[in-house]
C-alpha positions as CSV (number, residue, x, y, z in Angstrom):
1,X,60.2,106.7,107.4
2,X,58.9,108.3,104.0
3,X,57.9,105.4,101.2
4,X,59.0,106.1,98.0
5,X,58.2,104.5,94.4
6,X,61.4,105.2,93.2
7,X,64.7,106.3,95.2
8,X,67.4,107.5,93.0
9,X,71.1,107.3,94.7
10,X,73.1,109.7,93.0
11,X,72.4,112.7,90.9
12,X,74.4,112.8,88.0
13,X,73.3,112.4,84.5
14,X,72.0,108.6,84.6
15,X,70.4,109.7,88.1
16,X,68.9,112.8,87.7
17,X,67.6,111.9,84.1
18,X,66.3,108.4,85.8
19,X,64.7,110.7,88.5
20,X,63.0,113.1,86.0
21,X,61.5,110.2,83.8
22,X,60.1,108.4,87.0
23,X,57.9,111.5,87.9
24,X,57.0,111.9,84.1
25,X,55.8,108.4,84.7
26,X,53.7,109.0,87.6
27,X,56.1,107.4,90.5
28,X,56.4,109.1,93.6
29,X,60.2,110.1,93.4
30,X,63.2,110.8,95.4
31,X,66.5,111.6,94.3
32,X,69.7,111.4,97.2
33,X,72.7,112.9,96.8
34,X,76.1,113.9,98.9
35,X,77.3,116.9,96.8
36,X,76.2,119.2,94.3
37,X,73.0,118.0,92.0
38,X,74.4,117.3,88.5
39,X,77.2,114.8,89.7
40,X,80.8,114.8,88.5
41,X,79.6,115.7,84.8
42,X,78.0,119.0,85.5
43,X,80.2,119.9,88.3
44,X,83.3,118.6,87.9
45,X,83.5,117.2,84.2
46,X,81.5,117.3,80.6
47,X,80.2,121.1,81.2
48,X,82.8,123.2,83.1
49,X,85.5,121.1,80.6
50,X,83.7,122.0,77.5
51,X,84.1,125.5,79.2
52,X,87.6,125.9,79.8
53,X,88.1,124.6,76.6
54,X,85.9,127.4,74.4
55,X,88.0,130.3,76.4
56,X,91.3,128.1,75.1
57,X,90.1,128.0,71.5
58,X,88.8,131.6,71.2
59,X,92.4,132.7,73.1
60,X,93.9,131.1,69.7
61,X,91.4,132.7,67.8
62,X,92.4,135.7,69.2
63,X,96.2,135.2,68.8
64,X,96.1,134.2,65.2
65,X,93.5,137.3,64.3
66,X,96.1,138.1,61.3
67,X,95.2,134.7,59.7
68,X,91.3,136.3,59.5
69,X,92.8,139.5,57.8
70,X,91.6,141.3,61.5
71,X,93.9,142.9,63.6
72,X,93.9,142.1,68.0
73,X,96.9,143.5,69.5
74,X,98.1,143.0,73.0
75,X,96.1,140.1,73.3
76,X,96.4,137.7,76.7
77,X,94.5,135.5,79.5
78,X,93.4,136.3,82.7
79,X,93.9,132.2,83.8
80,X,91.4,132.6,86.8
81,X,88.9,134.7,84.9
82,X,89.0,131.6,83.1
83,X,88.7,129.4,85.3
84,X,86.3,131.2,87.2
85,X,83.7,131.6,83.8
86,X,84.5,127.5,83.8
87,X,82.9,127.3,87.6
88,X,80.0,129.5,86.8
89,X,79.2,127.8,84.3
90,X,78.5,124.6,86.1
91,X,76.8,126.6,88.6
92,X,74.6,127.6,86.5
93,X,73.7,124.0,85.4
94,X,73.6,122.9,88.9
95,X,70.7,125.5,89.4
96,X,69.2,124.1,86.2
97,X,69.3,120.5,87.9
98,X,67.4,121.8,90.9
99,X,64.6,123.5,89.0
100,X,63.5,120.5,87.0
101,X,63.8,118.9,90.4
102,X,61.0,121.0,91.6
103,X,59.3,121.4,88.6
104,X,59.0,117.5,88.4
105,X,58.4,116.9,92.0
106,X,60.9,115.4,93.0
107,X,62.0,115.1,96.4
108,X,65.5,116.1,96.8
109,X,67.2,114.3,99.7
110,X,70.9,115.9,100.8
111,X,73.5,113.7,101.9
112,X,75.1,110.5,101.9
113,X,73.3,107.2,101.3
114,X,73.9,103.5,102.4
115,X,72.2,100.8,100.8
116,X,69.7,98.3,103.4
117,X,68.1,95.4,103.1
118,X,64.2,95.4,102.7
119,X,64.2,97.8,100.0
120,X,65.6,100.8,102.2
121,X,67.8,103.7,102.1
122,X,69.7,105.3,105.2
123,X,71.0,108.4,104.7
124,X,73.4,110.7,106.9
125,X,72.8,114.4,106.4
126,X,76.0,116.7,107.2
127,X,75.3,117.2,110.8
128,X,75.3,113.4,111.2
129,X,71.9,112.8,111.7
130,X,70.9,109.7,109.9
131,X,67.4,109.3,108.3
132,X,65.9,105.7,107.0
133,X,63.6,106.1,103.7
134,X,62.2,103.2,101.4
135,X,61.3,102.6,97.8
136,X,59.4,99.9,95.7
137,X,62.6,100.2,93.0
138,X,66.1,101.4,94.5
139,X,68.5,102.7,91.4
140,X,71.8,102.8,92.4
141,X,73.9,106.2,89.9
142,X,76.9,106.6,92.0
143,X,79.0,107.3,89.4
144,X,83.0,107.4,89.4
145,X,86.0,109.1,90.4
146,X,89.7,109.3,89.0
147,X,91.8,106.4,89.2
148,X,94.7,106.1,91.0
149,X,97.7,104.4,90.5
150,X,100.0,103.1,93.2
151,X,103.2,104.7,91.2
152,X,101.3,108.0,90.7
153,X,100.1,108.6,94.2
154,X,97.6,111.7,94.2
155,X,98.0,114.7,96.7
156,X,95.8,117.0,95.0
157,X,98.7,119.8,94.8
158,X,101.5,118.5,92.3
159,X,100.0,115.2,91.6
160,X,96.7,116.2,90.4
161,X,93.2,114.6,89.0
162,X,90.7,116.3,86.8
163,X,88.9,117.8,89.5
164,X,92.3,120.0,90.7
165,X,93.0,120.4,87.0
166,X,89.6,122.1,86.7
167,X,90.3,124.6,89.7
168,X,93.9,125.2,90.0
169,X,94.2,128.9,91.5
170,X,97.7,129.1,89.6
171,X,98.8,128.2,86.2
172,X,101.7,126.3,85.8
173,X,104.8,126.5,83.6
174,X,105.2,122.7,82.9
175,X,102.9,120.3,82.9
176,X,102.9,115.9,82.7
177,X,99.6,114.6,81.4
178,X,99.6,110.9,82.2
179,X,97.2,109.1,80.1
180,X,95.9,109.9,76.8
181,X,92.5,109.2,76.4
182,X,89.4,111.9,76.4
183,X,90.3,113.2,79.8
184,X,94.0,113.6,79.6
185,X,94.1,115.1,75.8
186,X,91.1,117.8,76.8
187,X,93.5,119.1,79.5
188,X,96.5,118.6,77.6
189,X,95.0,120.7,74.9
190,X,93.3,123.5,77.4
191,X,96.9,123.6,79.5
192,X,98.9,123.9,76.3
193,X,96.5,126.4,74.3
194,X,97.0,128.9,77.5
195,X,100.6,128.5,77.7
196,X,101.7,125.7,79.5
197,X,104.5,123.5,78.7
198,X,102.5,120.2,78.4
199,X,104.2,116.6,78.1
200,X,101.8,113.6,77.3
201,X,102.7,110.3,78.8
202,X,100.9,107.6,77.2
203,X,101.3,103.7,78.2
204,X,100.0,102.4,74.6
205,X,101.4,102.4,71.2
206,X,98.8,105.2,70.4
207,X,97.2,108.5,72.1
208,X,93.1,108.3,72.5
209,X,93.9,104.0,71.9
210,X,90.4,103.2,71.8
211,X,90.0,105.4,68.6
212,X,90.6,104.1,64.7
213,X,94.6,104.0,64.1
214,X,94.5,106.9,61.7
215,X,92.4,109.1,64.1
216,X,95.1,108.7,66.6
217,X,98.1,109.3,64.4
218,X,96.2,112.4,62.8
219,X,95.7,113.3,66.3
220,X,99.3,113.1,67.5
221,X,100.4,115.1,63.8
222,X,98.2,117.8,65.2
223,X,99.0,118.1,69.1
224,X,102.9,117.8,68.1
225,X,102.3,121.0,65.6
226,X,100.6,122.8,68.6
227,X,103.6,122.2,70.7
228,X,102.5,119.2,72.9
229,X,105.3,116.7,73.6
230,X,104.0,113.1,72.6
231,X,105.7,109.9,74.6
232,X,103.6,106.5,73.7
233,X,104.6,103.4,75.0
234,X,106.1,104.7,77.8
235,X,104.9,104.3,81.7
236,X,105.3,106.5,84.8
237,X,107.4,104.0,87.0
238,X,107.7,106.3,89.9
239,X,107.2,110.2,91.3
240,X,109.2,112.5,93.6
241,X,107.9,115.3,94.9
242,X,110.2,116.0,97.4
243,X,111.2,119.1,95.8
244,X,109.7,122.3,94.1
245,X,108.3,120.5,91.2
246,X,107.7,116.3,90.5
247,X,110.1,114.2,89.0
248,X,108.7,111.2,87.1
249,X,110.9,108.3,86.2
250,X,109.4,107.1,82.8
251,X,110.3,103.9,81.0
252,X,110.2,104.1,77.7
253,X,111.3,101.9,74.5
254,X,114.8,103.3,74.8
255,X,115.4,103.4,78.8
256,X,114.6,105.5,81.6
257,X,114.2,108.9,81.6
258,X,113.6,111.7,84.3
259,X,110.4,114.5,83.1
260,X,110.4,117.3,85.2
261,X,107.5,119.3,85.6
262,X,105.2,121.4,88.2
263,X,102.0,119.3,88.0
264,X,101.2,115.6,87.2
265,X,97.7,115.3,85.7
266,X,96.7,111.6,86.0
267,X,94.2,110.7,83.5
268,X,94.4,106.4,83.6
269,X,90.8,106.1,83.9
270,X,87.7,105.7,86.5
271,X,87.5,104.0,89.8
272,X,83.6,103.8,90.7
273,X,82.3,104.5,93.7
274,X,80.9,101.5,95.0
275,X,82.1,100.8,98.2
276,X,80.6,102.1,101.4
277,X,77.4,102.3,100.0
278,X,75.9,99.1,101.3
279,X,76.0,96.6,98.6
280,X,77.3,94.0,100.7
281,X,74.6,94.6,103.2
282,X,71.7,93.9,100.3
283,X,74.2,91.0,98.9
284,X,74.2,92.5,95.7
285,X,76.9,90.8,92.9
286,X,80.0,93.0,91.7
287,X,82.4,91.9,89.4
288,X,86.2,94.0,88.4
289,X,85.0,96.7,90.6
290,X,81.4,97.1,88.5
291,X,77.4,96.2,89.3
292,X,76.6,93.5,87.4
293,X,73.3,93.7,86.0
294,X,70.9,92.4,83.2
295,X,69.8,94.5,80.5
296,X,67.4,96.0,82.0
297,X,69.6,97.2,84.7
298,X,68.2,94.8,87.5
299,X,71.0,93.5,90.0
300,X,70.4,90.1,91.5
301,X,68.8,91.7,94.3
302,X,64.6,92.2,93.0
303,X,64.0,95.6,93.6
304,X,67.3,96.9,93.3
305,X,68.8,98.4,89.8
306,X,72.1,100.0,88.9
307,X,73.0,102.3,86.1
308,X,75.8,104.2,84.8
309,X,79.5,104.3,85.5
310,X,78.6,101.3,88.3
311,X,77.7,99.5,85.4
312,X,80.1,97.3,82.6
313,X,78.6,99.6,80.0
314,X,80.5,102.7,78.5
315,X,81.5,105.5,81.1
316,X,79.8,108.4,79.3
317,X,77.3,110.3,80.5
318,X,75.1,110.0,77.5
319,X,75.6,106.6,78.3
320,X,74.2,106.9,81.7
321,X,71.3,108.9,80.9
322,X,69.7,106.5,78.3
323,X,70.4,103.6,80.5
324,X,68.6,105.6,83.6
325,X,65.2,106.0,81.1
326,X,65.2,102.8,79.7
327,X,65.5,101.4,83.6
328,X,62.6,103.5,84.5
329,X,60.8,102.6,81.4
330,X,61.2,99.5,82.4
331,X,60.0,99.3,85.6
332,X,57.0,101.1,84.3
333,X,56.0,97.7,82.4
334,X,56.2,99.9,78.8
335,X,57.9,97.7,76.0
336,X,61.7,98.5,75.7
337,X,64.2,96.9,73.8
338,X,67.9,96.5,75.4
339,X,70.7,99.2,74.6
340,X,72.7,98.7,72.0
341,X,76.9,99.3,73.3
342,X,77.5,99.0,69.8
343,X,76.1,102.4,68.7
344,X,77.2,104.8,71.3
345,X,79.0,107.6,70.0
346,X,82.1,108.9,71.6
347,X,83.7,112.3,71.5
348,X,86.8,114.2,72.5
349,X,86.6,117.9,72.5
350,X,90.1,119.2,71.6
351,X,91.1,120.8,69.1
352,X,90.9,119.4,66.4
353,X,88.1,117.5,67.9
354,X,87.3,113.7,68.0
355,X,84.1,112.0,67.3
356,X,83.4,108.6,66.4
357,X,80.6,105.4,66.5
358,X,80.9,101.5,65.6
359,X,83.8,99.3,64.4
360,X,87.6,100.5,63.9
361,X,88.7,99.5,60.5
362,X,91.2,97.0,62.3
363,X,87.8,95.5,64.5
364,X,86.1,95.3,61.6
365,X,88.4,92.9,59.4
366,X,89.0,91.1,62.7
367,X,85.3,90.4,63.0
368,X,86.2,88.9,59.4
369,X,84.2,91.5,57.2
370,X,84.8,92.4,53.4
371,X,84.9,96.3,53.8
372,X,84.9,99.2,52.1
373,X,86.8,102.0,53.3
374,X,86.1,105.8,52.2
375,X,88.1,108.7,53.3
376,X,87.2,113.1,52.7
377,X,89.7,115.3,54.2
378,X,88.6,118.5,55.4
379,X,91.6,120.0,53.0
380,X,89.3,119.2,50.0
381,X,86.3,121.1,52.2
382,X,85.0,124.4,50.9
383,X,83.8,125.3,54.5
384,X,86.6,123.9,56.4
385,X,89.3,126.2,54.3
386,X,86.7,129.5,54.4
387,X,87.0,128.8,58.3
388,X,90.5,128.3,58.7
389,X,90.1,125.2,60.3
390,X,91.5,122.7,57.5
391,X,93.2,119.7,59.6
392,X,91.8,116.5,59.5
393,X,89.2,113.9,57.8
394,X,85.5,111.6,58.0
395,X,86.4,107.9,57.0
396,X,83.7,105.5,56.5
397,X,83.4,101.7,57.1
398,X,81.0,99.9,55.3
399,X,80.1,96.3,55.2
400,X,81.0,95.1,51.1
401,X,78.4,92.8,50.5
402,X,75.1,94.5,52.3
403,X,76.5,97.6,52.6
404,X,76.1,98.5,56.2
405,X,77.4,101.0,57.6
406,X,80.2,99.4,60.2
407,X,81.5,102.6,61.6
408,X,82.5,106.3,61.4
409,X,85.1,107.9,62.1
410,X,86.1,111.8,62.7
411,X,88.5,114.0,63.5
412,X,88.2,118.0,63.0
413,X,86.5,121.4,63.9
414,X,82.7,120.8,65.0
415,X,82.8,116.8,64.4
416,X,81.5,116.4,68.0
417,X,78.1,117.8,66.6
418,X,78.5,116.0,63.0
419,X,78.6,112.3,64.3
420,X,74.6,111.5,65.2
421,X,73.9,111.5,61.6
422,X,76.3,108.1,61.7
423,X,74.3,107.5,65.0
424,X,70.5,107.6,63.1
425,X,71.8,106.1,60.1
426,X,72.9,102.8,61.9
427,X,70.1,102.9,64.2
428,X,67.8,102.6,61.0
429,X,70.1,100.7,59.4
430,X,71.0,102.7,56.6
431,X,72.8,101.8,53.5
432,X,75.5,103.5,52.1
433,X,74.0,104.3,48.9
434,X,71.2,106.1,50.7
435,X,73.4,108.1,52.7
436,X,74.6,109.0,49.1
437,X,71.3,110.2,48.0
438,X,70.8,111.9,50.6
439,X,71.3,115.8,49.5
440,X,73.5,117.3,52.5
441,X,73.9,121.3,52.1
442,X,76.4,123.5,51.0
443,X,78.5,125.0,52.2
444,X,79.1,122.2,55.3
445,X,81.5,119.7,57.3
446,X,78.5,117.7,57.2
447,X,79.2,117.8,53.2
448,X,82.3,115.4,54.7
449,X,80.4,112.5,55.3
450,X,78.4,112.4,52.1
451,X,81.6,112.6,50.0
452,X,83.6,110.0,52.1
453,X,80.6,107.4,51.7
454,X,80.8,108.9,48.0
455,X,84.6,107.9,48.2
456,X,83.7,104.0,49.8
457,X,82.1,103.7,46.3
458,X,84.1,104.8,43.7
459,X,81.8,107.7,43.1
460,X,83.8,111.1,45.4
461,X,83.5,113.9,43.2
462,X,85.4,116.8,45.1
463,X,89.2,114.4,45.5
């Protein structure tokens, strides 16, 4: 049996980063996983997405040449060139995975793990044979798969999650994207962007519901002018795939209705993986299918720690990384202060893109704050109409009386990489009127923020 400081179980982005700051450390490290190093975010979601998604936008670049004053003629998609540049891609981070492995020193063991009492770790390698290994600190970064939902039944073939929907070896002609949050509005806007007929079923008054109300209706404005059919408030009662296609039954404000398409997407969400990995054998406390743990990640078991999408905190990989450092950190004895869930940025990477941080304008009056509210639509930017790219807006939320900054929200081209300056700024608790003086260059998005602040206080000088 090998003794480890650290065992890692799971190498996604909270598991691998948690490995790789354990050896920076000093601890003797070992990382387990069943798969591909990387987890579901290299492999299967964040990176080969964000891949499939670039071909999509420069296809419609491409299309719409004329708007540029360029001519492209006989333009059109090879759909499993794309898809095949999408799984290259993650390859290609995958192989990045393994040499920080090595170059850290890590000890990568293959195959699939099972929690023990005592501090130990058995794991069963593809030809069955099981091997027992123990750690001081066991950090469990199992991660999550797609939910499933007893009326949507997946088969992997016409009802579909986002791992098919990343692969499919045929495009198809109609497509039913149930749920509408990041997941479900990346591939309805991929699907839809390379031809697809796509149909978004949503169960709440609002697509992407955990965004600001005005991101969401912009949102649904811009899909619906791209051609994507929009149903809120309406729920996926039952499927029949009896035939060539699927038949949903949906239940909407109005009455039933049949949607016909050739693929369901179902995007309602995560289920972690947590069984079958032993937690019951250690006694170790769940609660609503998560790991509960302190803030330092420590389940009641000593000795055993959980991070990630296990966890009740935010399913995002950035999430999961800083989580997987401070644990480590922890564990190390150095002074670190708990995570704060209230600053976590969270993007969606369609087009127009999503990007936001803090308090809603309708959490923040509920929490009882005097606001100020402060608005710059890209219309009025001088970079956003020399790119083409005019749809959408920054609003600002600040706090009326000591002027911090509440929240920010974003939706338009290149947001995604605009929204950590709302991230610092809250993190040093910066005032409005210094984000103000702060000069931001010209020609930028970026300029967006500045000016909607500018607009919070009476003082916007470009609307």
């Amino acid at each position: 049996m090998s003794n480890f400081d650290i065992i890692v179980l799971g190498s996604g982005p909270g598991g691998y980063v948690a490995a790789i700051r354990a050896s920076q450390l000093g601890f003797k490290t070992a990382i387990i996983e069943k798969e591909s190093l990387g987890g579901v975010c290299l492999n299967w979601g964040c990176i080969p997405t964000k891949a499939l998604l670039k071909s999509a936008q420069v296809f419609e670049y491409l299309l719409h040449a004329s708007d540029y004053g360029l001519k492209a003629e006989g333009v059109d998609k090879d759909f499993n060139a794309v898809v095949k540049r999408s799984r290259n891609v993650a390859e290609g981070m995958s192989k990045g995975v393994q040499f920080l492995m090595k170059k850290n020193k890590i000890e990568v063991i293959q195959g699939y793990g099972t929690l023990k009492p005592g501090k130990k770790v058995s794991v069963k390698s593809d030809d069955g044979k099981e091997t027992e290994y123990s750690a001081n600190n066991i950090i469990v970064a199992t991660g999550a798969r797609s939910r499933v939902l007893p009326s949507l039944p997946q088969d992997g073939k016409k009802i579909i999650g986002y791992r098919e929907a990343m692969s499919l070896d045929k495009q198809p002609k109609k497509m039913l994207v149930v749920g509408s949050g990041a997941i479900g509005i990346e591939f309805a806007y991929f699907y839809n962007a390379m031809g697809t007929e796509v149909t978004v079923v949503e169960f709440l008054p609002n697509v992407v519901p955990v965004e600001d109300e005005e991101i969401s209706k912009q949102l649904e404005r811009s899909l619906k002018k791209a051609g994507i059919k929009i149903m809120t408030s309406t729920e996926v009662t039952k499927v029949d795939t009896s035939g060539p296609g699927v038949k949903a039954t949906v239940k909407t404000t109005k009455g039933e209705e049949i949607l016909e398409a050739d693929i369901v997407l179902s995007a309602v969400g995560i289920k972690t993986n947590i069984e079958n990995i032993g937690l019951e054998n250690v006694g170790i406390a769940t609660d609503r299918d998560k790991i509960l743990v302190d803030d330092y990640y420590q389940t009641n078991i000593p000795g055993y720690f959980a991070i990630g999408d296990v966890t009740p905190g935010q399913a995002l990989a950035h999430v999961a990384s800083a989580e997987g450092i401070l644990c480590v950190e922890k564990i190390a004895g150095m002074h670190v202060e708990p995570l704060d869930y209230g600053n976590i940025p969270g993007c969606t990477y369609c087009t127009p893109e999503i990007a936001s941080v803090g308090l809603t304008e309708k959490q923040a009056i509920e929490k009882g704050y005097d606001i100020k509210v402060g608005k710059f639509p890209f219309s009025a930017s001088g970079k956003a109409s020399a790119s083409g790219n005019k749809d959408g807006f920054v609003k600002v939320i600040f706090d009326a009386k000591y002027g911090e900054w509440l929240g920010c929200h974003m939706i338009g081209t290149g947001v995604t990489d605009m929204i950590a300056e709302a991230v610092v700024a809250r993190k040093l608790e910066t005032t409005g009127h210094e984000i103000l003086k702060a000069v931001h260059p010209h020609p930028t998005m970026s300029e967006a923020v500045m000016e909607a602040v500018a607009h919070a206080y009476g003082e916007v000088i470009h609307i």
